[in-house]
C-alpha positions as CSV (number, residue, x, y, z in Angstrom):
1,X,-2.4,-23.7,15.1
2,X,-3.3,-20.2,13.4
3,X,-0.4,-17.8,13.2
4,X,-1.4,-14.5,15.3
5,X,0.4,-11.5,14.2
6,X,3.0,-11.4,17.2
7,X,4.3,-15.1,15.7
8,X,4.0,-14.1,12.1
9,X,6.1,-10.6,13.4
10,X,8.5,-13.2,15.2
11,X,9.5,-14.9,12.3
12,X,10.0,-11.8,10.3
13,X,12.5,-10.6,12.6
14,X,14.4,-13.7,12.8
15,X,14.4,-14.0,8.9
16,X,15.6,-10.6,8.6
17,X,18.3,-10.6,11.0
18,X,19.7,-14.1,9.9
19,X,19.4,-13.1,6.2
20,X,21.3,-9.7,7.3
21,X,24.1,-12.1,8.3
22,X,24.3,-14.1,5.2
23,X,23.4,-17.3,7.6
24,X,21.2,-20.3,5.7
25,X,18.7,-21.8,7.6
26,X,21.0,-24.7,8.7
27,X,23.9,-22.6,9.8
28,X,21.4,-20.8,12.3
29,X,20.1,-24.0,13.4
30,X,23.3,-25.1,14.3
31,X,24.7,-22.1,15.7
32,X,21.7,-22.2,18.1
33,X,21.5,-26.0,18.9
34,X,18.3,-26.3,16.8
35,X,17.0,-28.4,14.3
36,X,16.7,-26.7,10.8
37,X,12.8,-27.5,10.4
38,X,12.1,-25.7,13.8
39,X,13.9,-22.3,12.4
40,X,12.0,-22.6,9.0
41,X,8.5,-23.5,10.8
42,X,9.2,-20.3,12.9
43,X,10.3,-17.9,9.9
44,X,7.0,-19.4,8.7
45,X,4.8,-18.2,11.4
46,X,3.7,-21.9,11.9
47,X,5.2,-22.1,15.1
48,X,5.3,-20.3,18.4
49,X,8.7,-20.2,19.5
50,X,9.7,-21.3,23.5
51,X,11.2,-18.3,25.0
52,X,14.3,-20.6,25.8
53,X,14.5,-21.4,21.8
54,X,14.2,-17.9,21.0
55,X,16.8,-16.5,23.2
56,X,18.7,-19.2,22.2
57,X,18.4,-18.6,18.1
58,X,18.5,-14.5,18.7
59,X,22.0,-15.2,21.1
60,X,23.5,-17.2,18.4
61,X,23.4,-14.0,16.2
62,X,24.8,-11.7,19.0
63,X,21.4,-9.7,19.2
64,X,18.5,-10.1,22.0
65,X,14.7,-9.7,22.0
66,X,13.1,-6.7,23.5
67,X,9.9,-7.1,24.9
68,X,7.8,-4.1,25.3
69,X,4.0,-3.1,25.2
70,X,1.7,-0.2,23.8
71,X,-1.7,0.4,22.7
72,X,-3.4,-1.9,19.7
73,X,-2.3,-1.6,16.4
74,X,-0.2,1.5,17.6
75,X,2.4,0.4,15.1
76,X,0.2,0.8,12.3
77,X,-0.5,4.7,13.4
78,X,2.6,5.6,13.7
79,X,4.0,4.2,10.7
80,X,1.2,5.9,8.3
81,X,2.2,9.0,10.4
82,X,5.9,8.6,9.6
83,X,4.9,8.1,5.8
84,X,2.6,10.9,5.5
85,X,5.2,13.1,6.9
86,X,8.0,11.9,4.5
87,X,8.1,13.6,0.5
88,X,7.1,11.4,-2.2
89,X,10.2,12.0,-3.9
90,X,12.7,10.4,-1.0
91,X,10.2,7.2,-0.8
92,X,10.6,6.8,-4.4
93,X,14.6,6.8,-4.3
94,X,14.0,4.7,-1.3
95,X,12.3,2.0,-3.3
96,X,14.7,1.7,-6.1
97,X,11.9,2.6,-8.3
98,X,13.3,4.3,-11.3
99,X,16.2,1.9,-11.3
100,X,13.9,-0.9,-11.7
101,X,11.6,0.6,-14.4
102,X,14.3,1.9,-16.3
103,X,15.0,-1.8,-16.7
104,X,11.7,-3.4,-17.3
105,X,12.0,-2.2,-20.5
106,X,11.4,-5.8,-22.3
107,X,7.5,-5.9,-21.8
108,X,4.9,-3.7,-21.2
109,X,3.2,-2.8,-17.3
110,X,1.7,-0.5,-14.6
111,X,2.1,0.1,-11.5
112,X,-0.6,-1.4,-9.0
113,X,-1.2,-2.3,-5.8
114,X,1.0,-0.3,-2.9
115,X,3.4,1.6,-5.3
116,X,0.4,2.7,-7.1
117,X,-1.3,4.3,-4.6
118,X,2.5,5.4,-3.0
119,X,2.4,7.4,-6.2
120,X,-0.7,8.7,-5.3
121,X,0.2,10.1,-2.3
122,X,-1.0,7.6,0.1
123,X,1.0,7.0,3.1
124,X,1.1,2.8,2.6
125,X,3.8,0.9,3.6
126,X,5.6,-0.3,0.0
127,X,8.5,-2.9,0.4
128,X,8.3,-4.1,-3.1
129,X,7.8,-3.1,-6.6
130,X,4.3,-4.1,-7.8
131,X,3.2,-4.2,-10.8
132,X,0.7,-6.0,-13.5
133,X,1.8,-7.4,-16.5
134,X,0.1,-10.1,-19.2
135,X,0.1,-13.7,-19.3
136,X,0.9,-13.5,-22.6
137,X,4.5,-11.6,-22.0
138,X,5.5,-14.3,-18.8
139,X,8.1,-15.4,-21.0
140,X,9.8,-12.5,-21.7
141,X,9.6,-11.9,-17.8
142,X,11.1,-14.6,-16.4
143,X,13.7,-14.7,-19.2
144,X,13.9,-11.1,-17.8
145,X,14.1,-12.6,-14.5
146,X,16.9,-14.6,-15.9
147,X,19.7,-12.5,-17.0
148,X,18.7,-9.9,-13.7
149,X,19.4,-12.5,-11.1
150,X,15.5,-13.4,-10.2
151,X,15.1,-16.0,-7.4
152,X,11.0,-16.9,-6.5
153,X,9.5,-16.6,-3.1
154,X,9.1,-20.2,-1.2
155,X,6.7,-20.2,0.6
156,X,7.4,-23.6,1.7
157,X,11.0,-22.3,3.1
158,X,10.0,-18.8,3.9
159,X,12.4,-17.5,1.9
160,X,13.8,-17.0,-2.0
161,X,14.8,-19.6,-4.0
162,X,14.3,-23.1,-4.7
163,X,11.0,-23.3,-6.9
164,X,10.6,-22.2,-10.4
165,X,11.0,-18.6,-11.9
166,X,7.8,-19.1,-14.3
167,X,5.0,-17.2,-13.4
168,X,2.7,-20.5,-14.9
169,X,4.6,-22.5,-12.2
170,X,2.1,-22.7,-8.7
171,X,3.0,-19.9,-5.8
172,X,3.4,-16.4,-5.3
173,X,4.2,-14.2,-8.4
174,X,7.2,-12.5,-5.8
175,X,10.3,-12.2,-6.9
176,X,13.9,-10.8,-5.5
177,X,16.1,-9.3,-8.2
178,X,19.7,-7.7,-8.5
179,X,17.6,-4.4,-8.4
180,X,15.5,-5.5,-5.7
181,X,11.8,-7.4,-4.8
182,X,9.4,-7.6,-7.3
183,X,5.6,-8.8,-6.8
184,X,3.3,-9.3,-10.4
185,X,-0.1,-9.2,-10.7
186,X,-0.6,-11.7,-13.9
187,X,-4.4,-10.4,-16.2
188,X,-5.2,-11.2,-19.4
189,X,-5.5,-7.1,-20.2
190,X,-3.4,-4.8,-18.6
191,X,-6.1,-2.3,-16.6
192,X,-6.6,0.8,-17.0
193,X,-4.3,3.6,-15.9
194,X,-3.8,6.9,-15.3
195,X,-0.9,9.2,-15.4
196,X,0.8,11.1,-12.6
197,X,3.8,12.9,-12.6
198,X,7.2,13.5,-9.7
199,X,10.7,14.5,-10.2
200,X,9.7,15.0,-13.7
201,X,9.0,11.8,-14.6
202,X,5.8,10.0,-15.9
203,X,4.0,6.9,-14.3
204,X,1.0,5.1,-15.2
205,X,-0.3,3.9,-12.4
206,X,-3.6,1.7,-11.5
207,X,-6.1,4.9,-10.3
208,X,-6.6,5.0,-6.3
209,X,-10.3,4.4,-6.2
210,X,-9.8,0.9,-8.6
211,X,-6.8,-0.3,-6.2
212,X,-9.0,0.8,-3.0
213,X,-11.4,-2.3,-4.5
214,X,-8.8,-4.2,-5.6
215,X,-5.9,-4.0,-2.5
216,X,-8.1,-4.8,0.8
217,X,-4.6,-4.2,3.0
218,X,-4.0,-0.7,1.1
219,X,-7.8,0.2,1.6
220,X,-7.9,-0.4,5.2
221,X,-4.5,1.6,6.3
222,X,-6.1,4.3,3.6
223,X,-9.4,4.4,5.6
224,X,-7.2,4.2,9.6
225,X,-5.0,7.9,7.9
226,X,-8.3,9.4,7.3
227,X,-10.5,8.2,10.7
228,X,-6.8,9.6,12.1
229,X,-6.4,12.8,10.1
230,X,-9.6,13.6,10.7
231,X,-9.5,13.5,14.4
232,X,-6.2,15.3,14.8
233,X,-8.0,18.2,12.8
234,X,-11.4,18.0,14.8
């Protein structure tokens, strides 16, 4: 069965909340009478959980669901809203971001996708360092990856760790590090930047108008702050 977004935001939560408790999969499952394939299938969005199952797996971590409604895609408005409202600077400490290029130091890259255009001034949600870097430096980024802690994204597990650090290696180029996630976009040429500039610092960054092309999810919150800016000032 296709995962509809109030599954895929199901698992989510109950990923986040068991990995905010230092559980594994296994210790939840037992905890909550489970087996450990039904809690990974869920984290997954594979699986629509019972209600008795999911009462049962939030109970076990001494925290309840809370079921409320509002109008479509209301999250999304009021989350660009919060964004737009909030200084570039504070999002930028928020995101760990100079403490992580300070340390990329071993290869060259840019900034792309979400933290590019965060840099830019667009009110995008950005949970993860992105950046682009070449096929040809992989190696110096996982042995990068290496010495900083770097554990991949399983997709089959939902969850870090497991699979190969390589970039070559099949799955998502995402990444958790001791200074937080990471998320590569591997090219044979790094694109073309441009420079912008906050808190003094320098940042080349993939332009707005490229990533606009490039980032369909970024494009279409852009376009939902403008339809919405436009008709608070009508």
């Amino acid at each position: 069965m296709p995962s509809t977004r109030l599954v895929t935001l199901l698992g989510t939560v109950l990923r986040q909340e068991r990995q905010r408790r230092e559980l594994t999969q296994r210790q939840l499952a037992g905890l909550a009478e489970v087996s450990q394939a039904a809690v990974a299938r869920i984290e997954r969005g594979e699986r629509a959980p019972s209600v008795p199952v999911l009462e049962r797996l939030f109970t076990a971590m001494d925290v309840q669901v809370v079921v409320a409604v509002e109008p479509l895609d209301a999250h999304l408005d009021a989350r660009i809203d919060e964004l737009a409202a909030r200084p570039i600077g504070e999002r930028i400490d928020e995101l760990g971001l100079n403490e992580t290029l300070d340390r990329l130091t071993d290869f060259p890259q840019v900034l792309t996708g979400s933290t590019a255009a965060l840099l830019q001034g667009a009110p995008v949600p950005v949970d993860a360092v992105e950046i682009a870097l070449r096929w040809k430096d992989s190696k110096r980024f996982t042995a990068w990856l290496e010495v900083n802690y770097g554990q991949r994204w399983n997709a089959r597990w939902g969850e870090f760790g497991g699979v190969w650090l390589e970039p070559e290696e099949p799955g998502e180029h995402r990444w958790s590090t001791r200074y937080g996630e990471i998320r590569a976009t591997m090219c044979d040429e790094l694109p073309e930047t441009i420079e912008v500039r906050h808190g003094g610092r320098d940042y080349q960054v993939v332009p707005l108008v490229e990533l606009e092309l490039a980032e369909p999810r970024a494009a279409d919150l852009l376009r939902r702050y403008r339809a919405r800016h436009r008709a608070v000032q009508s």
